[in-house]
SELO-662019 format. One record per residue (C-alpha): residue number from 1; chain; x, y, z. Coordinates in Angstrom, 1 decimal. Layout:
REM residues N
rec resi: NUM&chain: A&xx: X&yy: Y&zz: Z
...
REM end
This chain:
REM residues 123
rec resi: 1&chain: A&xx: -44.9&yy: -40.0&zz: 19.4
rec resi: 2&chain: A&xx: -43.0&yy: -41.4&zz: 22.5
rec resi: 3&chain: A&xx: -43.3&yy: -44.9&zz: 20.5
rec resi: 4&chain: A&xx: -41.9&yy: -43.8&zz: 17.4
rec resi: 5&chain: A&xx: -38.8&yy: -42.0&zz: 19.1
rec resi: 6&chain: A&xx: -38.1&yy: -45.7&zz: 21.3
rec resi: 7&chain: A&xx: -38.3&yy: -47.4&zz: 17.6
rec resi: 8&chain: A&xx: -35.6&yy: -44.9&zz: 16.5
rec resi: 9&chain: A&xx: -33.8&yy: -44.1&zz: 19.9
rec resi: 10&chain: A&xx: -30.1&yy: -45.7&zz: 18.6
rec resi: 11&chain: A&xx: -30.8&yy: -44.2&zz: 15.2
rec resi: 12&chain: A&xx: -31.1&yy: -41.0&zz: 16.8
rec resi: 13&chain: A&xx: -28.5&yy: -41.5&zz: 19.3
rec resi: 14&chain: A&xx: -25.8&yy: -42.5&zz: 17.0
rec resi: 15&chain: A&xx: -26.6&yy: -39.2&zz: 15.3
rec resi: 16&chain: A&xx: -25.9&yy: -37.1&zz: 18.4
rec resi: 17&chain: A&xx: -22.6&yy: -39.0&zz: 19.2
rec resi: 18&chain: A&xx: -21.1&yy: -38.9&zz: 15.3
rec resi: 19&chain: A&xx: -18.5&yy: -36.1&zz: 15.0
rec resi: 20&chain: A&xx: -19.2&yy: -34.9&zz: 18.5
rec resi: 21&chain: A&xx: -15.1&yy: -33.3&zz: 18.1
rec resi: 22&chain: A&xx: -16.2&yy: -31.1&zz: 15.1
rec resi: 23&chain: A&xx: -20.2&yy: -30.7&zz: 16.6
rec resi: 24&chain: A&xx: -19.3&yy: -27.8&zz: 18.9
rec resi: 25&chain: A&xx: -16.7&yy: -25.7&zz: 16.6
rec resi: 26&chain: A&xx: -19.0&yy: -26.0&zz: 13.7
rec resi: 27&chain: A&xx: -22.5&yy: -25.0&zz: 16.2
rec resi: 28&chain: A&xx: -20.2&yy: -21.8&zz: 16.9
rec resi: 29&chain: A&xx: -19.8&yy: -21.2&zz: 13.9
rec resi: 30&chain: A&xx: -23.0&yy: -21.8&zz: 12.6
rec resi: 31&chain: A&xx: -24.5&yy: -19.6&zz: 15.4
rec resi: 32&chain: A&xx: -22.4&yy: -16.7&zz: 14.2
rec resi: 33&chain: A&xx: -23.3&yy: -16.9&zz: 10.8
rec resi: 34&chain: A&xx: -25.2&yy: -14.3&zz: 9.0
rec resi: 35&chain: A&xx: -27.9&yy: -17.0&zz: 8.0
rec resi: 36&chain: A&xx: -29.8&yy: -19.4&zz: 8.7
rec resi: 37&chain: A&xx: -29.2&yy: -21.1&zz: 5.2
rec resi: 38&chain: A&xx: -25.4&yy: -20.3&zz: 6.3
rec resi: 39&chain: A&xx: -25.8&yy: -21.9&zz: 9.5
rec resi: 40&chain: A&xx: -27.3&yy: -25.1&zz: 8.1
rec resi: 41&chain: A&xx: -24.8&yy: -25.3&zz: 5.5
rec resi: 42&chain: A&xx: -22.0&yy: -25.2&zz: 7.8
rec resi: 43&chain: A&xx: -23.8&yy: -28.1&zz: 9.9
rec resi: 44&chain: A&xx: -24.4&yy: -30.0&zz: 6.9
rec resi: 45&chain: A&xx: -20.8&yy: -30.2&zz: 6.1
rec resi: 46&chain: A&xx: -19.9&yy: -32.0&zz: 9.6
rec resi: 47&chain: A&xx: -17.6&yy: -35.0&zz: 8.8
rec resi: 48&chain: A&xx: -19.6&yy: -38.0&zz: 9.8
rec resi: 49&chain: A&xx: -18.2&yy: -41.3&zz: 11.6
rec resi: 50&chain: A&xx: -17.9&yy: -43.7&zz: 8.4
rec resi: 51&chain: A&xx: -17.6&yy: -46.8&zz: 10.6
rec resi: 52&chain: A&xx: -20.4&yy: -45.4&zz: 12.6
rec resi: 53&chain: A&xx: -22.8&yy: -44.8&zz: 9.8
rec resi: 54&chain: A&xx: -21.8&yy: -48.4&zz: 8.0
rec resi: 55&chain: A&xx: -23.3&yy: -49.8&zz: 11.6
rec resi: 56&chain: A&xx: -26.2&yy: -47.4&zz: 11.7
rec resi: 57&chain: A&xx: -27.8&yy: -47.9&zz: 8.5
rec resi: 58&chain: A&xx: -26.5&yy: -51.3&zz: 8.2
rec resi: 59&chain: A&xx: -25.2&yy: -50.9&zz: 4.6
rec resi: 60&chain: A&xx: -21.8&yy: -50.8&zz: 3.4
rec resi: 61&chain: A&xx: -22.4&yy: -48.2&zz: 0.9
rec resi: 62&chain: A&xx: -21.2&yy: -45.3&zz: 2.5
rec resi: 63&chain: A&xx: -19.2&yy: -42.6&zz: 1.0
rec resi: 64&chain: A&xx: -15.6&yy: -42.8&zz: 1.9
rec resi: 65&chain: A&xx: -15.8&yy: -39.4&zz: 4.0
rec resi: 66&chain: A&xx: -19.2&yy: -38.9&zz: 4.3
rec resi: 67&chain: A&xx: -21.2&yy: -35.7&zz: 6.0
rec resi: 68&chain: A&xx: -23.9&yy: -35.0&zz: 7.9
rec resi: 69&chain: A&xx: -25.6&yy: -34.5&zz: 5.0
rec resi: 70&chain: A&xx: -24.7&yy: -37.8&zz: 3.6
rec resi: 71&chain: A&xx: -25.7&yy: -39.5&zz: 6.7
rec resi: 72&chain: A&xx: -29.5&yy: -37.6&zz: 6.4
rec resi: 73&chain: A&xx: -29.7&yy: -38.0&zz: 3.2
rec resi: 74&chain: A&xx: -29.6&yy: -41.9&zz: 3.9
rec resi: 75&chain: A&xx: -32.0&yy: -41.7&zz: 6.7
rec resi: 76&chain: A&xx: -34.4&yy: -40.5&zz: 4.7
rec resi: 77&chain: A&xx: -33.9&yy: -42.9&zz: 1.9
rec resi: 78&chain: A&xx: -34.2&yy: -45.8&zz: 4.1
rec resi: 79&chain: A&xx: -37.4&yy: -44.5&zz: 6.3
rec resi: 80&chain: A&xx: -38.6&yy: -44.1&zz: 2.7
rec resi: 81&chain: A&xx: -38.2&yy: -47.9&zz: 2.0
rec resi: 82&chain: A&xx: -39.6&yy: -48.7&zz: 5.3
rec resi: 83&chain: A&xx: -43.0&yy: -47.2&zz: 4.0
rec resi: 84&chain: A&xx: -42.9&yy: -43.7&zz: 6.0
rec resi: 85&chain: A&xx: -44.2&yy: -42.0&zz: 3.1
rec resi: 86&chain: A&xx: -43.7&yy: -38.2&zz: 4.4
rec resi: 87&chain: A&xx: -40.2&yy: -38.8&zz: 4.0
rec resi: 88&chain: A&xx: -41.0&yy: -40.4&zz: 0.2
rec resi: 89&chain: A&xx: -42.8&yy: -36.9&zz: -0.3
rec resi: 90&chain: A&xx: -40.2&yy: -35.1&zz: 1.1
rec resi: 91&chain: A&xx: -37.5&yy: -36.7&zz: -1.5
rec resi: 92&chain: A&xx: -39.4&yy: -36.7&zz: -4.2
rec resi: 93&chain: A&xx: -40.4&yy: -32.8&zz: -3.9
rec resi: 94&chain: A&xx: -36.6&yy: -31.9&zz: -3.1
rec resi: 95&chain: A&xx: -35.6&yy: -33.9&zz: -7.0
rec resi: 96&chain: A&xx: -37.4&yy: -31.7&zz: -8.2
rec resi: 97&chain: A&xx: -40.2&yy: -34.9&zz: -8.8
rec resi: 98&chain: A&xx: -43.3&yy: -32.7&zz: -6.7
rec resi: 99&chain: A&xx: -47.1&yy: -32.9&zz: -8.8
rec resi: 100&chain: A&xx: -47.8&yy: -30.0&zz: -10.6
rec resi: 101&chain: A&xx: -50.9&yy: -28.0&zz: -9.0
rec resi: 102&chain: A&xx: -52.5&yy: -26.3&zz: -12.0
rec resi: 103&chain: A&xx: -54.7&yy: -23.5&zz: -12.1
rec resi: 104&chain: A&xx: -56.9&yy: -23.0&zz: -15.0
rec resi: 105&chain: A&xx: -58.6&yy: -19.4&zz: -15.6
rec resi: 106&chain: A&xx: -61.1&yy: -18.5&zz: -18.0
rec resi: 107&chain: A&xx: -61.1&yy: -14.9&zz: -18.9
rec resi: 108&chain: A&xx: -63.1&yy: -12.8&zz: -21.1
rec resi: 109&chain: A&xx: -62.3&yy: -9.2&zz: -22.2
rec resi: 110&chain: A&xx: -64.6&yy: -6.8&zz: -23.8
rec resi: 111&chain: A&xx: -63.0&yy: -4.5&zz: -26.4
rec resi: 112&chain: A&xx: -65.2&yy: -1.3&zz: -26.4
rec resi: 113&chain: A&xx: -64.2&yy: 0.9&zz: -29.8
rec resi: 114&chain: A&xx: -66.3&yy: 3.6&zz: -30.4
rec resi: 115&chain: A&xx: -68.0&yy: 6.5&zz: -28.1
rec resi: 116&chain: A&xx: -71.6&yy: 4.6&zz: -28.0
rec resi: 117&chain: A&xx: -70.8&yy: 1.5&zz: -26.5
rec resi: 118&chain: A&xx: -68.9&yy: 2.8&zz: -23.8
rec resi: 119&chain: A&xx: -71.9&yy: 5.4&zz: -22.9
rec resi: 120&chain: A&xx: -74.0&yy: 2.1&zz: -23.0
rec resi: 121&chain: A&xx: -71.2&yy: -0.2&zz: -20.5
rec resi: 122&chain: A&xx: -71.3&yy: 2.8&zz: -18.4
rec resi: 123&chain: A&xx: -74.7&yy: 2.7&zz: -18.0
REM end
């Protein structure tokens, strides 16, 4: 664990220093929400560093004000194409793309109709 946080240390420092001005209003805010979906919302919509990010994930395709969101998003997306394949689950289940668990159940029903048979069932 220690190994894999060193491999990903400026990744995840860069994270910590991007909108640091609009971190603390919006983790006020997002601590006085009525939710937790509220509160995660909120943080999601933090305006992100575009510069910053461009460096970070080493891509110019950034959107012109991205998010927090945005910049997670792309995370994932490229730990995905560096073979972490939790985080190829994780996308892949939140498109909607998950495999379909299917149960399949067998069941037979006995129609009793007249006074006899359901003396001889009760038996």
């Amino acid at each position: 664990m220690e190994t894999e946080f060193n491999e990903h240390e400026e990744v995840i420092n860069g994270l910590v220093a991007i909108g640091t001005t609009e971190l603390a209003p919006m983790v006020k805010k997002a601590t006085d929400a009525p939710s937790f979906k509220n509160a995660l919302t909120d943080l999601l919509s933090i305006p992100v560093d575009r510069t910053t990010m461009r460096e970070q994930l080493n891509n110019d395709n950034v959107p012109e004000k991205p998010t927090m969101a945005d910049y997670l998003a792309a995370t994932m997306i490229a730990k995905a194409a560096m073979g972490d394949t939790k985080a190829y689950e994780v996308i892949r289940d939140t498109c909607g793309q998950a495999p379909v668990q299917q149960v399949n159940q067998d069941t037979t029903i006995r129609v009793v109709t007249n006074s006899s048979e359901i003396n001889d069932y009760g038996s």
